[in-house]
N, C-alpha and C positions, 0 to 999 in steps of 0.2 A: 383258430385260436380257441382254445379250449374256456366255454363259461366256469364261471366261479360253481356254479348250481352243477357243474359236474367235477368240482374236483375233487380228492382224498385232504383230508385232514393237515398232511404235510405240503402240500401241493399250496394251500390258500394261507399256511402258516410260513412257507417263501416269502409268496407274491405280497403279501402285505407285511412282509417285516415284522413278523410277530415272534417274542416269544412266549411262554406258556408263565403264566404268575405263579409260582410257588405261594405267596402269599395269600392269593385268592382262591388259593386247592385247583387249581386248573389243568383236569388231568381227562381230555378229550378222548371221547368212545368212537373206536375206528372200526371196531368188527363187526362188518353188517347182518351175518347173521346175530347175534346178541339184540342189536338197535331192531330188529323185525320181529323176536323173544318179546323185546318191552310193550310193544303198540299192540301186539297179539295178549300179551299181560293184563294191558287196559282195556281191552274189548270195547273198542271208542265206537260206539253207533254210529253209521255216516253222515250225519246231521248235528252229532256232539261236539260240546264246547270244551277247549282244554287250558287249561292253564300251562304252562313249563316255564319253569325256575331253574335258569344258568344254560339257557339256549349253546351256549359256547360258540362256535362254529358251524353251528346250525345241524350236524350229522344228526340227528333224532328229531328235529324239528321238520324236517323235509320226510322225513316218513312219517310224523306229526302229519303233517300238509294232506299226505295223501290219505289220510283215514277220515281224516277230522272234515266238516265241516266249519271251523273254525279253529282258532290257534291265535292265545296270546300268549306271547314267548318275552321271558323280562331277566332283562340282563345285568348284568352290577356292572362288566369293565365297557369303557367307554372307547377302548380302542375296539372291540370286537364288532359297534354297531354296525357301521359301517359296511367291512364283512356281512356280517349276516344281513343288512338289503340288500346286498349285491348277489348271495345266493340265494336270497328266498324269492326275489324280484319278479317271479312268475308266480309267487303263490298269494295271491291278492288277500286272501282269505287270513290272511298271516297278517300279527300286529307284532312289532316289535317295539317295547317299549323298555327306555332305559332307567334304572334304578334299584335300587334296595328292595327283594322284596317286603323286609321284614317294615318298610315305609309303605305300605299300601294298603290298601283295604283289597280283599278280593273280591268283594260283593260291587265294589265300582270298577276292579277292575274287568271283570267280567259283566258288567252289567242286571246285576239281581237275577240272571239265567243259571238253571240248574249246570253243573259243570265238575270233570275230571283234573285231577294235576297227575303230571307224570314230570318227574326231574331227577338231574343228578348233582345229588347235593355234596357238597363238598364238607370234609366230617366235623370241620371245625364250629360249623352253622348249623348241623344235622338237628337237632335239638330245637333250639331258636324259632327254625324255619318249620316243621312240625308241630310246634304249639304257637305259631303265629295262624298256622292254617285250621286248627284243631279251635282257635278263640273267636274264628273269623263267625259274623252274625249269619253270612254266606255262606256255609261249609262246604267243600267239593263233597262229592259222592261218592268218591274214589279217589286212592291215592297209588301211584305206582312210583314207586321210592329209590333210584339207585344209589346208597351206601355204602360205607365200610361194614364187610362182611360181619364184626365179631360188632358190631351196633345194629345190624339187622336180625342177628340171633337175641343180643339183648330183647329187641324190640316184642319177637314173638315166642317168648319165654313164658313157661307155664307156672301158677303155685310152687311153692318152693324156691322157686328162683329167680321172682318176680326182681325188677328192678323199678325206682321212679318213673324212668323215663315209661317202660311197659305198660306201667297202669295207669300213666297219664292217654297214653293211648288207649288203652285197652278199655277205659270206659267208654270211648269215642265208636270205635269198630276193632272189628277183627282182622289182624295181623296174619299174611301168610307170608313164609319165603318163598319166593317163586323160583329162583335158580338164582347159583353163584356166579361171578363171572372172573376167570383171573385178570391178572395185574396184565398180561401184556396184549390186551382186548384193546389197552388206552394209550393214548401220546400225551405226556408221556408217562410211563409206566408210573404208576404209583408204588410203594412201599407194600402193600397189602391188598389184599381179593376183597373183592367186593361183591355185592350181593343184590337181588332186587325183589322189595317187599310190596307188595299188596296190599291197601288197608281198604278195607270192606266198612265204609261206614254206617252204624243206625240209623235210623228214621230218626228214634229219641237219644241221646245217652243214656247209660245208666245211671247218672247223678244230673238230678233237675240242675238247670240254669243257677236257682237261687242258694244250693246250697256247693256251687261247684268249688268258691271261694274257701269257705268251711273244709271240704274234702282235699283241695291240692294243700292249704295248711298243715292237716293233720296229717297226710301221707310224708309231708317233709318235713316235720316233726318226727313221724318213724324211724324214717331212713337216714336223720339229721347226723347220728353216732352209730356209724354201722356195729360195731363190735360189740352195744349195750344192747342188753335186753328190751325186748318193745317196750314193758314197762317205764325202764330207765330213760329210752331214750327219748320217751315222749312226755314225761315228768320234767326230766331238764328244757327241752326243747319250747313247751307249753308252759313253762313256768309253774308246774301242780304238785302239791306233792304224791312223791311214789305210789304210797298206801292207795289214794283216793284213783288214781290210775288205773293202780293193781285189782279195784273194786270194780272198777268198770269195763276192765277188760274179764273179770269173771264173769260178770253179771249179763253179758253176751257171749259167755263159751270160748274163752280166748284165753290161752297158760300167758299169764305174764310175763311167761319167761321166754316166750319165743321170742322171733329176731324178727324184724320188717319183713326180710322179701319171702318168707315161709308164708307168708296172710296172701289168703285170695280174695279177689274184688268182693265176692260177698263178704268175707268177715270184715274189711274195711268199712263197706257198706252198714252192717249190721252196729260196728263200732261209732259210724256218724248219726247215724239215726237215733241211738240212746243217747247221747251226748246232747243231740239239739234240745 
């Protein structure tokens, strides 16, 4: 009889009556070369700690197991637990813990050890799960990200075509696409290709600790009315008037007339630091 720890994705989604949540984006990675792409992405030293958010069925977790020195894998559906000790059952090394990440700290979950995430996040959370990890007092080192493709170009998007979510990352580390991967890699197929991004974290950020509060204000302020000018849309946004905006966005080298996502982190930067 065949273990659970050897079976395909459809095989353990049989035997335990499962079907996949449309609700909870549960769109499981079957193609092993891809899942051996992501672990090879993460370049996990064999002594390294990982975090993974949305273990699923454990297919990337079990190749987690083998690089890793450790592996805490944390799940939201509570039918899936189950399943996964029963195929990760030989990898001791393996912590399978059930709930929310966006309810944890990672710094207890991982124990204050320096550490990696690698996950496939589902798009609806993409975001969420990102700046939960991005605020943690603990930050991973490393993040290897499997998304929806056209959020992972968002993510590592240059000047000009900066988005919120980009520069909330972008002060944090640096964003690469690593490869795409199509729709029918997964069980079951998703709607759309998907992508898997890299983020190469800082030592420091580029915005101190104390002013990070000030900075994600004033970038969602920018972006608050995409179609108005920076000026305008951070006059309405900030409660200020226009003129006095417009003064201060000259006064650092900025046409009040541009738009939010044309500003690169340095002019953002340049624009917080007159302002304090």
């Amino acid at each position: 009889m065949t273990h659970p720890s050897e079976m395909t994705v459809q095989q353990l989604l049989r035997k335990y009556n499962l079907t996949p949540s449309k609700g909870l984006g549960q769109n499981f990675l079957t193609d092993e070369d891809v899942l051996a792409r992501i672990v090879a992405a993460a370049a996990i030293p064999p002594d390294g700690a990982v975090l993974e958010i949305g273990p699923g069925l454990g297919s990337l977790t079990r190749c987690l197991a083998a690089a890793a020195g450790e592996v805490c894998a944390v799940e939201l559906d509570r039918k899936l637990i189950q399943p996964l000790k029963e195929v990760l059952a030989d990898a001791d090394h393996v912590r399978i813990v059930q709930g929310d990440i966006l309810d944890f700290d990672p710094e207890v979950l991982m124990g204050g050890r320096t550490y990696q995430v690698v996950a496939n996040i589902p798009y609806y959370i993409t975001s969420a799960v990102i700046r939960h990890l991005l605020n943690a007092a603990n930050k991973p080192s490393s993040m290897v990200l499997t998304i929806q493709k056209e959020v992972a170009e968002r993510l590592c998007a240059k000047p000009g075509n900066l988005s919120l979510l980009a520069l909330s990352v972008q002060i944090f580390g640096t964003p690469e696409l690593v490869f795409t991967i199509p729709a029918e890699a997964f069980t079951p197929q998703p709607k759309v290709d998907s992508a898997v991004v890299r983020i190469e974290l800082f030592a420091e950020p580029k915005v101190a600790d104390a002013q990070q509060d000030d900075f994600f204000k004033l970038i969602k302020a920018g972006f608050g009315q995409k179609r108005k000018t920076l000026r305008n849309a951070l006059a309405a946004n900030l409660k200020e008037p226009a003129v006095q905006v417009g003064q201060q966005l000259r006064q650092v080298e900025i046409d009040p007339m541009r738009r939010a996502e044309t500003l690169s982190i340095e002019e953002w930067l340049r624009l917080l630091e007159h302002r304090s």
